[in-house]
DRENPA-3360 file (N, C-alpha, C; in nm, 2 decimals, always signed):
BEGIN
1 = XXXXXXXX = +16.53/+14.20/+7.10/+16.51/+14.09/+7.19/+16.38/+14.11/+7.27 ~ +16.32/+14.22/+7.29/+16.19/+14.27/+7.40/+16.10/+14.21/+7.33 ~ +16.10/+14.23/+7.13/+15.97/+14.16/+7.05/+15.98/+14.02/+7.08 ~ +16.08/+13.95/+7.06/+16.06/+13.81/+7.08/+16.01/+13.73/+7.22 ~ +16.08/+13.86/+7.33/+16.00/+13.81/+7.47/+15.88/+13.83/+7.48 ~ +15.81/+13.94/+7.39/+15.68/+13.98/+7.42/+15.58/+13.86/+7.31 ~ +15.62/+13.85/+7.20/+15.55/+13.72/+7.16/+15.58/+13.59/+7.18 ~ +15.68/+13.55/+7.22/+15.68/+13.44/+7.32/+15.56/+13.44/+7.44;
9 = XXXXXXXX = +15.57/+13.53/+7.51/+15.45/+13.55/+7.57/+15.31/+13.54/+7.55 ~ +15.30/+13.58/+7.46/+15.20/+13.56/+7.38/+15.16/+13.43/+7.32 ~ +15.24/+13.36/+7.27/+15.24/+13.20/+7.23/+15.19/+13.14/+7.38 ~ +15.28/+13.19/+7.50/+15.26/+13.10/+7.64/+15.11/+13.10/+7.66 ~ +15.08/+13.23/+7.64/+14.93/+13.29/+7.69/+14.86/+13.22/+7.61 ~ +14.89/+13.21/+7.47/+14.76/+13.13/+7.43/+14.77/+12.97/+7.46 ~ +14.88/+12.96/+7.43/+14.85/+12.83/+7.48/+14.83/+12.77/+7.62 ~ +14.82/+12.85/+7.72/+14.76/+12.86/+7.87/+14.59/+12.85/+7.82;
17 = XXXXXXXX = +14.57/+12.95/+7.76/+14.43/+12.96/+7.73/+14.37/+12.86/+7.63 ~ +14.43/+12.78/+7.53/+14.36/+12.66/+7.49/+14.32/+12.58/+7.60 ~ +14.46/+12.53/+7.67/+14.46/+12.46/+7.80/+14.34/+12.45/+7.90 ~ +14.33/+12.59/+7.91/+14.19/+12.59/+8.00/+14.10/+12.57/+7.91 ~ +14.07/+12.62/+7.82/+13.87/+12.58/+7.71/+13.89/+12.46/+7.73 ~ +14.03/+12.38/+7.65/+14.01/+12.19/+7.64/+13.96/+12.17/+7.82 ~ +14.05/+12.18/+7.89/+13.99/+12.17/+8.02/+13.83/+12.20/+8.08 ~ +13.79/+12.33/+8.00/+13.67/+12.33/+8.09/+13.54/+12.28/+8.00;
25 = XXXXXXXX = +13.60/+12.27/+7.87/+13.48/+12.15/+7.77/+13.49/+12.07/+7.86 ~ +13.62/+11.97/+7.89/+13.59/+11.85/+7.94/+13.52/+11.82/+8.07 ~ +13.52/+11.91/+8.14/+13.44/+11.95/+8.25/+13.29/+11.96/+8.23 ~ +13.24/+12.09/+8.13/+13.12/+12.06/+8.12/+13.04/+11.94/+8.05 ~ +13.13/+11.90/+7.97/+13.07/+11.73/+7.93/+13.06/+11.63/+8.03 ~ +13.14/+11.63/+8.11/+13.15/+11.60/+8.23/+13.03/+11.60/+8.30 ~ +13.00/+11.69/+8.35/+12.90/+11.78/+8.43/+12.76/+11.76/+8.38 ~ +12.76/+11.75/+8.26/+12.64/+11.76/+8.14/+12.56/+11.63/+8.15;
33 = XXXXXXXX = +12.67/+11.51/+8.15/+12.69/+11.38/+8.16/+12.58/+11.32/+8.28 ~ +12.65/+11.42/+8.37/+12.59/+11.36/+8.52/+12.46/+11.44/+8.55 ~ +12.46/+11.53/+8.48/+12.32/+11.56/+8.49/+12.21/+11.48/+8.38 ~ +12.25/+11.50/+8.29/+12.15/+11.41/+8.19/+12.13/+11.24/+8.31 ~ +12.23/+11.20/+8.35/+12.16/+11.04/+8.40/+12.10/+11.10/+8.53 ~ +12.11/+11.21/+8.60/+12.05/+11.22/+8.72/+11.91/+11.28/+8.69 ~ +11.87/+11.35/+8.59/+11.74/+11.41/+8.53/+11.71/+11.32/+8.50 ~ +11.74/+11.20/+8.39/+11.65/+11.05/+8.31/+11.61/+11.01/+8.48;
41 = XXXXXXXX = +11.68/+10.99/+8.58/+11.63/+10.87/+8.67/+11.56/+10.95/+8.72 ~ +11.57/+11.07/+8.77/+11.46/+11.09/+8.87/+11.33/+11.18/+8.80 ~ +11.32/+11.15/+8.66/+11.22/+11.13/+8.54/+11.10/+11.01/+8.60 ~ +11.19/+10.91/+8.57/+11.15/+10.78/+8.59/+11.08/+10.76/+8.72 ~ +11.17/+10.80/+8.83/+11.14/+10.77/+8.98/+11.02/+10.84/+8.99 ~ +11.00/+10.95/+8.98/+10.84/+11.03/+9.04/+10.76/+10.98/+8.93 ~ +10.74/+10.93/+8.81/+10.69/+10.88/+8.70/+10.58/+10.77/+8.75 ~ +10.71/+10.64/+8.84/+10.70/+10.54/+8.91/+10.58/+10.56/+9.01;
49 = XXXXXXXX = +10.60/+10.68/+9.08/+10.54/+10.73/+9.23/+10.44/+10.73/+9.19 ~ +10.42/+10.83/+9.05/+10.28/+10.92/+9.05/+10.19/+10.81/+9.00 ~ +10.22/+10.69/+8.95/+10.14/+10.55/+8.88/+10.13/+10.52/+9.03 ~ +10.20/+10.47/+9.07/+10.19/+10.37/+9.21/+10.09/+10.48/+9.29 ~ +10.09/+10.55/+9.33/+10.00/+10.69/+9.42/+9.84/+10.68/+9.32 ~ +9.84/+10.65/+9.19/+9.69/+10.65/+9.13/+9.63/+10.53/+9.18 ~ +9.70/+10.45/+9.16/+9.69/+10.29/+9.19/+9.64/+10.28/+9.34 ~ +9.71/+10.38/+9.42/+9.62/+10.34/+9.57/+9.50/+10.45/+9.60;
57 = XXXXXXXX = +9.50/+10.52/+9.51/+9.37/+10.62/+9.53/+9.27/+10.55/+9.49 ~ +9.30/+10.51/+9.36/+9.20/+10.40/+9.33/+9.15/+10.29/+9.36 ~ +9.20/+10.25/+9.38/+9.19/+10.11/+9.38/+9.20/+10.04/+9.59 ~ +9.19/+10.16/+9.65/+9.22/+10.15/+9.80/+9.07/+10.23/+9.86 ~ +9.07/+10.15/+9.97/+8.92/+10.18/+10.05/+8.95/+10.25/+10.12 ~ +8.96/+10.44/+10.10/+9.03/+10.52/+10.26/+8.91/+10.59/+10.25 ~ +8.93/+10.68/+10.35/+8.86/+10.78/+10.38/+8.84/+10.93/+10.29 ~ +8.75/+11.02/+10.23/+8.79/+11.11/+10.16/+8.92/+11.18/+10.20;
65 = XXXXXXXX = +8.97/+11.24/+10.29/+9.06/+11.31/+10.30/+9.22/+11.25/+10.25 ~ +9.16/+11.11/+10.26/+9.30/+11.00/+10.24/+9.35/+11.04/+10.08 ~ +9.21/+11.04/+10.03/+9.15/+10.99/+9.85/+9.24/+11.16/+9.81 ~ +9.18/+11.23/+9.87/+9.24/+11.39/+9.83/+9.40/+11.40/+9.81 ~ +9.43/+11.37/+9.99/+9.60/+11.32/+9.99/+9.66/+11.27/+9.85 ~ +9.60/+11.16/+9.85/+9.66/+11.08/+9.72/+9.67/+11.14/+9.58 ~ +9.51/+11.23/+9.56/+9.54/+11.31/+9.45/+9.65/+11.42/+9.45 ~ +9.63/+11.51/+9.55/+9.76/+11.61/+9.55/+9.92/+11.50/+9.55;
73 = XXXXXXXX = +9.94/+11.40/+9.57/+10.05/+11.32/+9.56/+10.07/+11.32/+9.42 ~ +9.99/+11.25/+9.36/+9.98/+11.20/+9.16/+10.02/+11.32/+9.11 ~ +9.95/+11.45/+9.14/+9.97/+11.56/+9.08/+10.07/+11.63/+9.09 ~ +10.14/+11.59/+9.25/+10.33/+11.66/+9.31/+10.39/+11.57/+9.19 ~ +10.36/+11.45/+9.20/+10.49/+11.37/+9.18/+10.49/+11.38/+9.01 ~ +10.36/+11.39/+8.91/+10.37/+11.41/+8.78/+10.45/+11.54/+8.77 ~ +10.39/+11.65/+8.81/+10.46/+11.78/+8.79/+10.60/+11.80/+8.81 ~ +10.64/+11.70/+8.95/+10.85/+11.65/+8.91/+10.88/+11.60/+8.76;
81 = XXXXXXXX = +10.77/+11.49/+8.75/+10.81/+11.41/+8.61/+10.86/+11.55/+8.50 ~ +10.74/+11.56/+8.53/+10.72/+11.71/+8.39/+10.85/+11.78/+8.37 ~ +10.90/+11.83/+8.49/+11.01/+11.95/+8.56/+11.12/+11.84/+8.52 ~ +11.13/+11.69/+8.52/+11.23/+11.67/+8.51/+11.27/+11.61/+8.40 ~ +11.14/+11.65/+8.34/+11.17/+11.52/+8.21/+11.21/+11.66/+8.10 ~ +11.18/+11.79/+8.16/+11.21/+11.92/+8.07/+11.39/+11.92/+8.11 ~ +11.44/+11.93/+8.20/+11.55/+11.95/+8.24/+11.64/+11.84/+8.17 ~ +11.59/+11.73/+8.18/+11.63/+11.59/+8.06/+11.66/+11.60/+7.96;
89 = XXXXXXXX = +11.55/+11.69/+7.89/+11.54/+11.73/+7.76/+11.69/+11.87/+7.71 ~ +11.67/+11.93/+7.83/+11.80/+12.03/+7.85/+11.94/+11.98/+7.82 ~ +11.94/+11.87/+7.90/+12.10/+11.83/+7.88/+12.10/+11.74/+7.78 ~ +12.00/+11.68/+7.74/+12.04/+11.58/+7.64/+12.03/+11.67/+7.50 ~ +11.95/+11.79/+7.54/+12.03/+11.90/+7.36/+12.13/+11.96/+7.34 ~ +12.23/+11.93/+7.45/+12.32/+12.05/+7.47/+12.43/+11.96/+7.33 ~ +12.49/+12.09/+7.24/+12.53/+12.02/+7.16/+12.69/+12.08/+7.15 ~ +12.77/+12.02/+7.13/+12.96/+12.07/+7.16/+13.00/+12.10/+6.99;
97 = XXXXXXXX = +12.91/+12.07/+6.91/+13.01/+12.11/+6.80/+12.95/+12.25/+6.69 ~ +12.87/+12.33/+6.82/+12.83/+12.49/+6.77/+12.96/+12.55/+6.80 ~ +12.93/+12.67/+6.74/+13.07/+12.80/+6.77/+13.14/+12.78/+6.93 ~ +13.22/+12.85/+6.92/+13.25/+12.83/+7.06/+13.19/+12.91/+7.16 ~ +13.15/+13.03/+7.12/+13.07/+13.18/+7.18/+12.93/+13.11/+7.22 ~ +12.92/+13.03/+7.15/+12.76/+12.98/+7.11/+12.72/+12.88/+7.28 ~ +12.89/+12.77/+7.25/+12.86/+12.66/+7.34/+12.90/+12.73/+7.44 ~ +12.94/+12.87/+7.50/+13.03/+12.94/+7.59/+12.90/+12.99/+7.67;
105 = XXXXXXXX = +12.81/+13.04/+7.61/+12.69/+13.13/+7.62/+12.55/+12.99/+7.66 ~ +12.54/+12.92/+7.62/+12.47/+12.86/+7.67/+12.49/+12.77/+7.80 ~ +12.63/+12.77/+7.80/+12.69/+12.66/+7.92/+12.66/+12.76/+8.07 ~ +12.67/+12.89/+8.01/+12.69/+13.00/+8.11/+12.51/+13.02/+8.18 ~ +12.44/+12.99/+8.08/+12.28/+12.99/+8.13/+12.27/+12.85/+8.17 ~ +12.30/+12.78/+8.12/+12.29/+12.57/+8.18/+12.30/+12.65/+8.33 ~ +12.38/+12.69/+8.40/+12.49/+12.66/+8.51/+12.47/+12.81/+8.58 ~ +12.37/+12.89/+8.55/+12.34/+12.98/+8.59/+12.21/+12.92/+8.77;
113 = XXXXXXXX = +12.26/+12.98/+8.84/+12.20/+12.96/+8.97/+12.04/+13.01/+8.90 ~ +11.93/+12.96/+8.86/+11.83/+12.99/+8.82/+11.71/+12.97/+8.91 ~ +11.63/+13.09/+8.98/+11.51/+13.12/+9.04/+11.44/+13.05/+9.00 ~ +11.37/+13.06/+8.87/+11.28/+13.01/+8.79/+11.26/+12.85/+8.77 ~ +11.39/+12.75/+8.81/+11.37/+12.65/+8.79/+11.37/+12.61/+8.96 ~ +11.33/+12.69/+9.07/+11.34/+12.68/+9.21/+11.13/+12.70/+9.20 ~ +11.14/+12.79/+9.11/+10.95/+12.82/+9.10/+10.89/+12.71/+9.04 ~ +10.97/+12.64/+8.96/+10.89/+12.51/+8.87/+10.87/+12.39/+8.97;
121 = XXXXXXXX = +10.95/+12.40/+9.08/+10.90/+12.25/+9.20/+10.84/+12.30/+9.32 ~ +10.81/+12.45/+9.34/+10.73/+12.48/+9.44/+10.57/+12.47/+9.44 ~ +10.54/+12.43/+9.34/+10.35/+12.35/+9.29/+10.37/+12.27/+9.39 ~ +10.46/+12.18/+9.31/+10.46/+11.99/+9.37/+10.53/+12.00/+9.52 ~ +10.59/+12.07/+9.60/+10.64/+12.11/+9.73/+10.52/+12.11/+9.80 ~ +10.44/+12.23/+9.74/+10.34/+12.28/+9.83/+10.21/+12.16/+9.83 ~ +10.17/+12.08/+9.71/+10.09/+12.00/+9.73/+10.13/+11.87/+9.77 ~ +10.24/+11.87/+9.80/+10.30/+11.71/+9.91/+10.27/+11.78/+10.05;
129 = XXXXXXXX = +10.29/+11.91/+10.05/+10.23/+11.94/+10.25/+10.10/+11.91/+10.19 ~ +9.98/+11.96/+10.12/+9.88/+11.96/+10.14/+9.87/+11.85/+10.15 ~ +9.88/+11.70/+10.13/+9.89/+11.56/+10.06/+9.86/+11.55/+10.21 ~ +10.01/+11.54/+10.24/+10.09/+11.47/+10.44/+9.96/+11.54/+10.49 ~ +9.91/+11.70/+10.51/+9.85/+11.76/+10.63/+9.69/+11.68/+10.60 ~ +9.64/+11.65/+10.49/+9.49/+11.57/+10.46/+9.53/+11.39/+10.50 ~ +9.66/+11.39/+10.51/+9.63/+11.23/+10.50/+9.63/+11.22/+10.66 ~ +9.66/+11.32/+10.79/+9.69/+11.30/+10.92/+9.58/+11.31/+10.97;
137 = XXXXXXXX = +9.49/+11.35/+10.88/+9.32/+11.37/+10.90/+9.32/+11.50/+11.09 ~ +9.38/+11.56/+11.06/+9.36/+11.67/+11.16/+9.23/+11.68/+11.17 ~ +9.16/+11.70/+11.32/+9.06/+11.76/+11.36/+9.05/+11.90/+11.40 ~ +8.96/+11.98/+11.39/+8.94/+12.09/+11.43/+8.95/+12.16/+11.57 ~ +9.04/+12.07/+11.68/+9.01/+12.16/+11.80/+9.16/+12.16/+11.81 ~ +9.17/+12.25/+11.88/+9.31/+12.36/+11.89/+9.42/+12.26/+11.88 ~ +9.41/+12.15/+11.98/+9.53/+12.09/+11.96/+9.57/+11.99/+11.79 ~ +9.48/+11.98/+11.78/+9.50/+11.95/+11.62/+9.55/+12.06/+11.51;
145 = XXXXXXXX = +9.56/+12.18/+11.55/+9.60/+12.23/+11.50/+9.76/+12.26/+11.49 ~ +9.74/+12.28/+11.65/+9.92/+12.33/+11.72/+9.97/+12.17/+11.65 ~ +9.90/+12.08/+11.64/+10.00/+11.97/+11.56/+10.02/+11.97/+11.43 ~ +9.94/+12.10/+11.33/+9.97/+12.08/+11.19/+10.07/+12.21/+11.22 ~ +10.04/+12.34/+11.29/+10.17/+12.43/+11.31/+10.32/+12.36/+11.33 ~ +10.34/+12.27/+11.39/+10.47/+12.18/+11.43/+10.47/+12.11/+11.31 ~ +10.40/+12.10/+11.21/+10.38/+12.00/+11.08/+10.45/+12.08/+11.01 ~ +10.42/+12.22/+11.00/+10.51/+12.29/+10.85/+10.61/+12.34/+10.89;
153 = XXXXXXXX = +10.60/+12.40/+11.03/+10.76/+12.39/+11.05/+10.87/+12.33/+11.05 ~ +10.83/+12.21/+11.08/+10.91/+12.07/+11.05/+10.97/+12.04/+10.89 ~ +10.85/+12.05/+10.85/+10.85/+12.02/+10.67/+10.92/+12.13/+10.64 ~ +10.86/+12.26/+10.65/+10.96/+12.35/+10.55/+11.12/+12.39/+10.62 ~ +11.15/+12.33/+10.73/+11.27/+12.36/+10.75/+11.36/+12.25/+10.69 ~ +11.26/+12.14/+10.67/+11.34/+11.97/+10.57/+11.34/+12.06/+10.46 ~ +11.24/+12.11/+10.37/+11.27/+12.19/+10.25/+11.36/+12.27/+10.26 ~ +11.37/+12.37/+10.34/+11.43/+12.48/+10.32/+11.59/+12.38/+10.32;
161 = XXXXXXXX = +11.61/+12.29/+10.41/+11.76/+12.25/+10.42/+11.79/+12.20/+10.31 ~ +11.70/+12.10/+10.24/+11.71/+12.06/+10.12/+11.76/+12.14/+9.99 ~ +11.69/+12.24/+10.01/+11.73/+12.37/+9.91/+11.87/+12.42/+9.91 ~ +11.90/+12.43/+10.05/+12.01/+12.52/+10.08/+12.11/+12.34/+10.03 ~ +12.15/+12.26/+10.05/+12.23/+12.14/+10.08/+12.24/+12.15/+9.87 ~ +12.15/+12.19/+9.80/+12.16/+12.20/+9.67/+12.21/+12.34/+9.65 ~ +12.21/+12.44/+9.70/+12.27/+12.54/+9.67/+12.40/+12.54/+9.70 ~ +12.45/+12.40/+9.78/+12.59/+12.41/+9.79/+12.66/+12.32/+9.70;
169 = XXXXXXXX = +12.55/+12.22/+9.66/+12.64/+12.14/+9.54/+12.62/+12.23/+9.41 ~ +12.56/+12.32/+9.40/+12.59/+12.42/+9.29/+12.67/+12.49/+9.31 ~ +12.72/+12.60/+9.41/+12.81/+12.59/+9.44/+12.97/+12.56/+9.39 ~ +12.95/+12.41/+9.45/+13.09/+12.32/+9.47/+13.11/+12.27/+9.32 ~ +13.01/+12.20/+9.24/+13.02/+12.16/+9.13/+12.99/+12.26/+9.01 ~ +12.86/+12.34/+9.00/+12.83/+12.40/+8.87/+12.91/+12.54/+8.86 ~ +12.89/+12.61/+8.96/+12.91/+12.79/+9.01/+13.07/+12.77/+8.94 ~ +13.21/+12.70/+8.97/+13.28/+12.72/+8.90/+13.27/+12.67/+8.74;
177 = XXXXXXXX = +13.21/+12.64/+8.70/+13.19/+12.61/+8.55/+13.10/+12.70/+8.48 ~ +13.02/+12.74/+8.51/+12.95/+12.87/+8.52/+13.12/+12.98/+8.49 ~ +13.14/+13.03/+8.62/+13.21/+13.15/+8.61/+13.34/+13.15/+8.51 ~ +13.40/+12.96/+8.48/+13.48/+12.97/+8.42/+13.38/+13.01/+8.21 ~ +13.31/+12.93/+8.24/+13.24/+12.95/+8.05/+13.24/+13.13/+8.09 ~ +13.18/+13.22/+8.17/+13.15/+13.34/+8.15/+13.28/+13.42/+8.14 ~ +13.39/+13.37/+8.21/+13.51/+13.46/+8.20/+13.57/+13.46/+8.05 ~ +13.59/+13.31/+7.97/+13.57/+13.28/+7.89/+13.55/+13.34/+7.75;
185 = XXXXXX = +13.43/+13.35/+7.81/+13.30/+13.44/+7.73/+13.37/+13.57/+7.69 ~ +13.35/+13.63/+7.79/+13.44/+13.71/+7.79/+13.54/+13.78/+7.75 ~ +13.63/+13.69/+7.75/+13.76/+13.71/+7.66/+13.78/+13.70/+7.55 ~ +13.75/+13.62/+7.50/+13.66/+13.57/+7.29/+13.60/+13.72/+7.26 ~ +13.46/+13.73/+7.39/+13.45/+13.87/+7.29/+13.47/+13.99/+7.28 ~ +13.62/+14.03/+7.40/+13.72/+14.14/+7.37/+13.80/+14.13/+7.29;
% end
């Protein structure tokens, strides 16, 4: 009777554990989904900017420092396109009918909290302050200054919150799909 209770168990367990893979495929397709249309638009969106921003450098009567502004703009806002039209390219390869170790292992780096993709938009960060601080055309005596000091601190605390407000929808959304592919992972290859 102990063998029959112990592979019964075993039938429960696996079939608990189908349960969860069908579950957490459908999740990362899920997940996959909403990132592929959130990478295509905001492809398009800075795409948009960086044309419209050439268009007024050009074709607009400012002042050099304005003309500068506007270049460091074209060049933030392409370098998102770039960043985001790679990241586009990311989810729209991701493919569901490899091994399962295969789709387990890649889902686990998709959904991996990644530095490196925090270094790919700090170019275009840092040249939208330079952009904002040349287009307010600051002068040289002190108090023009103490007003670009109150300029980055302002800005990089909007960045820094911005960052952090994304580290919590990774977090809330990716971080468990992450830990679930890696536990996963895991267990396939004990």
């Amino acid at each position: 009777m102990s063998n029959l209770d112990d592979s019964n168990k075993d039938v429960v367990e696996q079939n608990r554990s189908t349960i969860n893979m069908d579950s957490l495929i459908v999740k990362l397709k899920n997940e996959d989904s909403k990132n592929l249309k959130v990478m295509g638009s905001f492809r398009w969106i800075y795409l948009a900017m960086a044309i419209g921003y050439v268009l007024m450098v050009f074709f607009s009567n400012q002042d050099i420092n304005r003309k500068i502004a506007g270049v460091c703009y074209v060049v933030a806002f392409a370098l998102f396109a770039l960043v985001f039209r790679k990241l586009h390219r990311e989810f729209s390869d991701v493919d569901y009918s490899v091994p399962l170790t295969v789709l387990l292992q890649k889902a686990v780096e998709r959904y991996r909290l990644n530095l490196k993709r925090v270094l790919l938009v700090l170019p275009s960060v840092l040249l939208i302050d330079l952009g904002n601080v040349l287009s307010e055309s600051f002068g040289v005596d002190s108090s023009s200054w103490r007003q670009v000091i109150i300029y980055q601190v302002v800005f990089f605390s909007v960045m820094f919150t911005s960052g952090y407000a994304g580290y919590l929808v990774w977090r809330m959304r990716q971080k468990p799909l992450h830990d679930s592919a890696k536990q996963m992972l895991e267990e396939l290859e004990s």
